[in-house]
N, C-alpha and C positions, 0 to 999 in steps of 0.2 A: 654465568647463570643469572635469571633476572631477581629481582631485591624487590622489593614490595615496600618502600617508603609509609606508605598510608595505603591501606584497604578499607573494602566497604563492610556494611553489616552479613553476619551468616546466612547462608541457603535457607536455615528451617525457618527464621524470621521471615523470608522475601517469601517463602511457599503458606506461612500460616495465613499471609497476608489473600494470596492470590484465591485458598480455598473459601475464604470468608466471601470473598467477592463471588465466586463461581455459585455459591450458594444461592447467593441475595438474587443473581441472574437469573438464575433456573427460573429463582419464583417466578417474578416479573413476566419475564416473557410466557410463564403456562397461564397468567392470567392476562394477557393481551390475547394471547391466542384463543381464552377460554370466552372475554367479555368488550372484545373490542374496542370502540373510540371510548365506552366507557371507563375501561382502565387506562387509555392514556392519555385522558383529562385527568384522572384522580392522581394518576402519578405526578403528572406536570405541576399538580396546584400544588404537593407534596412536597417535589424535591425542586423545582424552578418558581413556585408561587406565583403559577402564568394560568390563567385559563381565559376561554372566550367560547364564543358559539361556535366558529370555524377557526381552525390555525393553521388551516391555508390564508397565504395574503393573499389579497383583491389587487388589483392590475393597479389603483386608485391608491393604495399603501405602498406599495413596490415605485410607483411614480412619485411617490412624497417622501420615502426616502434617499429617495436620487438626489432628489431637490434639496436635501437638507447638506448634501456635502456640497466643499468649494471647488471651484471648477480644478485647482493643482489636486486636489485628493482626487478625484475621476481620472483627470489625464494621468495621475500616476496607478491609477488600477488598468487601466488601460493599457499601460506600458508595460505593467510587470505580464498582465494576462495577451497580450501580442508575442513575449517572449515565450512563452511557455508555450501560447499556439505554432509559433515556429518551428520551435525543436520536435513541437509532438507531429506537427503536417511533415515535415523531414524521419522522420521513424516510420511516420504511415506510408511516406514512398520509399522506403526501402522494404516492407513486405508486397512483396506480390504474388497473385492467383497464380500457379502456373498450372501447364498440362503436355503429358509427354507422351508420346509411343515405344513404352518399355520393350514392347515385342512386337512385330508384325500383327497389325490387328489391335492389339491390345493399347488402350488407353487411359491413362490412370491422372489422377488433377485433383489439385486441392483449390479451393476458394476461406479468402476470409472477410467474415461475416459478423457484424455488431451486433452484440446482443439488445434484446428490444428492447431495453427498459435498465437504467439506474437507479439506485437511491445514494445521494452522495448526503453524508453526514461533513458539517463543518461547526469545528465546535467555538464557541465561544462566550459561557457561563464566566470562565475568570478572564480570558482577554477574546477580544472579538477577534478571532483568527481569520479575516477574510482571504488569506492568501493560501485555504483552504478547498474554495472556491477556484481558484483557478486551476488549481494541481489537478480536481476532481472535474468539474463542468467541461471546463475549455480541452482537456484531453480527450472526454466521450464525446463530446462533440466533434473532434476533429477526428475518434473514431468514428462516429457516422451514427451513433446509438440515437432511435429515435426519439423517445423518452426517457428525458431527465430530472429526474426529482430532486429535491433539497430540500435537507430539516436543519437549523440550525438552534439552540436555545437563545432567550430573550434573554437582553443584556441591562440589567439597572431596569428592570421592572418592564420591558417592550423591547422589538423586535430592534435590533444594532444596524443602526441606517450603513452603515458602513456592507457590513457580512450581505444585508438585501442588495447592496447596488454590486456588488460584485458577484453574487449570484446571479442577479440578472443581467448586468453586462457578457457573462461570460455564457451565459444563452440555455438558464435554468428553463424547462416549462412549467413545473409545480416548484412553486416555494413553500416552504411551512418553517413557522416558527412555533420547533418543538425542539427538546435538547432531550438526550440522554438516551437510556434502554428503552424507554418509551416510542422516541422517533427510530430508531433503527427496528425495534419490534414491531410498528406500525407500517412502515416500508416492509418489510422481509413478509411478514404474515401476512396484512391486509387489512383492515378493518371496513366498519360501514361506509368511511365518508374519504379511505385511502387508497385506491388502487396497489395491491402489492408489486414489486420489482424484481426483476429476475439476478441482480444482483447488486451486494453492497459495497461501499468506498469510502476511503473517509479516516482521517486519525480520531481521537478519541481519549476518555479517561479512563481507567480502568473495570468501568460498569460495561462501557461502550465498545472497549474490544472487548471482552468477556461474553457480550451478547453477540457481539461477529462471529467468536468462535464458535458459540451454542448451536447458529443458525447454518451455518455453513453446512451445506449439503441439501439443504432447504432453497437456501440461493447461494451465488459464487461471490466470493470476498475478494479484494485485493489481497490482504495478508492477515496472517496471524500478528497481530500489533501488539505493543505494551509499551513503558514510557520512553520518551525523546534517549538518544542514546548520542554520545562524542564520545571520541577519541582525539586527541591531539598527539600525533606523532615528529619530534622534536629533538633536534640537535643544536650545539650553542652557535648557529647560522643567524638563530634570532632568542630575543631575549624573555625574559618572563613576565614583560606583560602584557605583551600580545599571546601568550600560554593562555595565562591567568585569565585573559579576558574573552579567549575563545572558549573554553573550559563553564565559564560560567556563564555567559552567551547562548548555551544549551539546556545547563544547569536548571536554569528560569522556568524551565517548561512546567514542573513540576515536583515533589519532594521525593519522589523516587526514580529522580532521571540521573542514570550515572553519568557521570564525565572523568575521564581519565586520562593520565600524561603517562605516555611511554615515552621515554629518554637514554641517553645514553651519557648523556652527563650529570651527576652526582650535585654538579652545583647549579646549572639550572632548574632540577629538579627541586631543590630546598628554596632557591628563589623563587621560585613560582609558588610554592607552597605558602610561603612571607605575601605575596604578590595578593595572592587569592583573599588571604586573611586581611589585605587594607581593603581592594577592594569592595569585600562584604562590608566596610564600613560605612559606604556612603552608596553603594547600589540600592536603588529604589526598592527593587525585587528581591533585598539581600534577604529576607525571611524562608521566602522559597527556593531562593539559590544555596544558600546557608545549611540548608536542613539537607537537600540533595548532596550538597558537599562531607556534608558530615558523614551522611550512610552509606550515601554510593557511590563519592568518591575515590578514585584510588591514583597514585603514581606507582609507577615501574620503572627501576632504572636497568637498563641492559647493557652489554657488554659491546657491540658495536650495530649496525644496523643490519645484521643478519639475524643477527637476535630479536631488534625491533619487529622485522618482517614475521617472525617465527609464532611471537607472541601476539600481533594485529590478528593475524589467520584467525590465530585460538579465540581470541574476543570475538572478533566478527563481528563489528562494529556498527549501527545503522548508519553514523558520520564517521568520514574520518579527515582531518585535519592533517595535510600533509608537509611542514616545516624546515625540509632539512635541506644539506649541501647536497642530496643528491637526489632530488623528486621522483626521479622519471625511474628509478630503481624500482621504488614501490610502486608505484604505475605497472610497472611491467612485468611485477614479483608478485603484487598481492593479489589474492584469490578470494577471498573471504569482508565483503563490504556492501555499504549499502552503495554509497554516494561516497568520491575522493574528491577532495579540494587542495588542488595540488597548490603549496607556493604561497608565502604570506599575503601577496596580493589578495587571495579570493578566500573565502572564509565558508560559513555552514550558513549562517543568516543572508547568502547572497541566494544561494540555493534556497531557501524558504523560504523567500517572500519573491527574487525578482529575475533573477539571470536565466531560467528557462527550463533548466531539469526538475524533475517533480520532486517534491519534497516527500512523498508517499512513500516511506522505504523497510527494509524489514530490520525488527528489532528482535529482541532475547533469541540471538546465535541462527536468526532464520536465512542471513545473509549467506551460512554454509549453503544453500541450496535453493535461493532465488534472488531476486531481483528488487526490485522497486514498481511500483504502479508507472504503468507509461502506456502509449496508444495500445501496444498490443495486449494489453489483458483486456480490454474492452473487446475484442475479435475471438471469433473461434474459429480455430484452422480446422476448415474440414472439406473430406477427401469424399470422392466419387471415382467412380470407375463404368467404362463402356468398353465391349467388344465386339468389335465391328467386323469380323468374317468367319463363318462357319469352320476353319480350319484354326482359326484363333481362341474359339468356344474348345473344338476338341483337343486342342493340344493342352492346353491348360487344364481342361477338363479331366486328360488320365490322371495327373499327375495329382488334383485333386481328390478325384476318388480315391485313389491310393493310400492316400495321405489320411484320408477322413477314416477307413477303415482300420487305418493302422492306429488310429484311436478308439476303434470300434464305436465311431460315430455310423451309423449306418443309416439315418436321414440325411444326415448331410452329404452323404457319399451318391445316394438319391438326385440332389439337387446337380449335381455332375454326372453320372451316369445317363438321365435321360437328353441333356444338351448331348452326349455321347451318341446316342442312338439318333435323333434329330438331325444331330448338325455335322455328325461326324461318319455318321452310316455304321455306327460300330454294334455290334449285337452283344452288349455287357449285360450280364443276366439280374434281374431285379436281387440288391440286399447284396450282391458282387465287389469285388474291387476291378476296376478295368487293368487290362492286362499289358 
């Protein structure tokens, strides 16, 4: 049975947290909706201490923060977003349109189709996430989406040359530097001076999914988000301070990113624990790695790796950190993940800044029932149907009316009946089921 070494803080604590925010949300966006680019200037100067006449950038901004990196920082935005365009152009040739003749006559096809319009949020108020940017742009792009928007927040008082050149390397049309409930409320609604988007993308803090959730259904989101999530799953194949330092590697994101070690050894688990706690002493980031440790860290020690497997499921992890003597088990066992990094070679920060899968993935247990942001959520699969011969209209047709009537649909059995007398010579009497 699995042993709980270290857990995190209790559910009512994590949920008191979540309503205060749902709160704050609501307002915000009823008054973006109610007052437009006027509440999301006041917000901006409030919570970013950013305002200007326009927070769209000028072609003349976006070209002078280009200029301002060194030519290895570009070649390496360029590298990470070439990867990422790879794997997303290889996902886009594996769906294809099809269309078939299920029955004599009949013809049935689907096509997929890029929605018109993104708003991809990338955030970076405490670090400039530009490789947020790529996961979100260079993927609608290589879905085919004609307009792509971006809001990022200003960094140290103006716009993060960094987050501009890789918006627009990776082939933004609208840039804006705006951050927060304000830029997603101003994409999703619309304001005077923001064309609205048919749908949003993007990680975030928790103001920021909180407003994806709100608007959702208003426009289409990637996912229900909340904060960076690992798993490291770990056997004494390797030792505790590559644990320790995958663990907190995540940690960083924020003070309510859990990270957690499932094990099955007793004493790498307590070494990693010793590992974490030197660590924190000399990490840059240890204040916010520190604090995420403290509350939402946890270890689990299991009984062997069926247990491991049993208990990953239950997490359902956004990362998972795959370490052991026998990788390709959980490869081919685990069902419940966002993103697997199998093998101490490759890590979670390979995946978030450069090796090519999207870093966009689903977090608090959404991994039980979807995926990650990739080309195809940018697509809508959709179906059409033609019937090409009068015998092909009424054959389908009885079977229809029948059907319709035995719901005592009796328009809809209408819409079949008359192709019936038409196309089929059949004399079904009006408000009938054909016989």
């Amino acid at each position: 049975m699995a042993r709980w070494l270290k857990q995190s803080i209790g559910v009512a604590d994590k949920q008191a947290a979540q309503a205060a925010v749902r709160e704050t949300v609501e307002r915000l966006l009823g008054d973006i909706a109610q007052r437009g680019d006027a509440a999301v200037r006041e917000m901006s100067v409030r919570f970013d201490k950013w305002d200007r006449a326009e927070f769209r950038l000028t072609d003349a901004e976006i070209r002078a923060c280009v200029a301002e990196l060194p030519a290895r920082a570009l070649d390496d935005i360029r590298f990470a977003q070439e990867q990422v365009r790879n794997f997303a152009q290889h996902q886009r040739e594996s769906l294809k349109d099809i269309e078939v003749e299920t029955r004599p006559g009949v013809v049935l096809g689907h096509r997929n189709i890029p929605v018109n319009s993104v708003g991809c949020y990338v955030p970076g108020g405490k670090y400039p996430l530009l490789a947020s940017a790529h996961m979100s742009v260079v993927t609608a792009k290589v879905a085919g989406v004609p307009r792509i928007v971006t809001c990022a927040p200003p960094y140290n008082g103006r716009p993060a040359p960094a987050i501009v050149a890789a918006q627009h390397l990776a082939g933004a049309d609208e840039i804006y530097c705006l951050g927060g409930v304000q830029a997603v409320g101003a994409m999703a609604l619309g304001t005077e001076s923001i064309r609205p988007v048919d749908m949003l993308v993007g990680p975030g803090n928790a103001f920021v999914a909180e407003a994806k959730r709100q608007l959702f259904g208003r426009v289409g989101i990637d996912l229900f988000a909340g904060p960076t999530e690992t798993l490291v799953i770990a056997d004494e194949t390797v030792d505790a301070e590559i644990c320790a330092t995958d663990l907190l590697g995540q940690a960083e994101h924020g003070p309510t990113s859990p990270a957690i070690l499932l094990t099955n050894s007793e004493k790498l688990a307590r070494e990693t624990m010793a590992e974490v706690a030197r660590l924190l002493t000399i990490l840059p980031t240890a204040e916010i790695a520190g604090k995420a440790w403290a509350d939402y860290g946890e270890v689990i020690v299991c009984e062997d790796h069926a247990e491991m497997l049993r208990e990953a499921d239950r997490i359902a992890s956004e990362h998972v950190q795959v370490m052991t003597s026998d990788d390709d088990y959980f490869l081919k066992n685990m069902t419940n993940y966002g993103a697997l990094f199998l093998g101490p070679r490759t890590n979670v920060s390979y995946g978030d800044k450069v090796i090519g899968t999207n870093h966009t993935l689903p977090t608090l247990g959404a991994a039980r029932y979807t995926g990650g942001l990739w080309v195809g959520k940018f697509l809508k699969t959709v179906t059409y149907q033609r019937v090409l011969t009068d015998a092909a209209s009424a054959e389908i047709g009885a079977y229809c009316s029948r059907l319709c009537m035995l719901e005592g649909f009796v328009g809809h059995a209408e819409q079949a009946n008359i192709r019936l007398r038409r196309y089929g010579g059949r004399n079904v009497p009006y408000g009938a089921a054909a016989d």
